[in-house]
C-alpha positions, 0 to 999 in steps of 0.5 A: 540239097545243101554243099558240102565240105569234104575231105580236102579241108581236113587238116587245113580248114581255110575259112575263105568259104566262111566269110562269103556265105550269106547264110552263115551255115558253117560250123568249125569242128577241130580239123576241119569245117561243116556245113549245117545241111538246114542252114544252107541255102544252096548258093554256092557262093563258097565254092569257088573261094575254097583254095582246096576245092573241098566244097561240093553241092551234096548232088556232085560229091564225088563217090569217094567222100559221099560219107562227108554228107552224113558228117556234115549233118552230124557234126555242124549241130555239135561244132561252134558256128563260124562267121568269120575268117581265121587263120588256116591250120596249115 
């Protein structure tokens, strides 16, 4: 099991999450953030730093946005990884 970023970064892409994760498992697509699913580590050390709760462990994603699971694992091989904090889109 991996987190998840979900639909609230859409838009925003704060990139708090980024710069704690000890695995390096982000990937910036153009409006929002991923997480490679065989990359995470399953920590959670990004949740609490993501200022619009966008992050869930892939077991806790609420209904609405179980879709994300898929999009993450879709889009983190295809978008450039992300280390470090940039500034949001918002």
């Amino acid at each position: 099991m991996a987190m998840v970023v979900t639909e609230p970064c859409f838009g925003c892409k704060y990139t708090d999450c980024v710069v704690v994760c000890p695995a390096e498992c982000f990937y910036e697509g153009a409006q929002m953030l991923f997480i490679h699913p065989d990359e995470c580590i399953d920590c959670g050390a990004c949740v609490p730093e993501c200022p619009v709760a966008a992050i869930y462990h892939e077991g806790d994603v609420p209904a609405r946005w179980t879709d994300y699971i898929a999009l993450n694992g879709e889009m983190a091989p295809l978008s450039p990884h992300i280390t470090t904090r940039k500034p949001p889109l918002i």
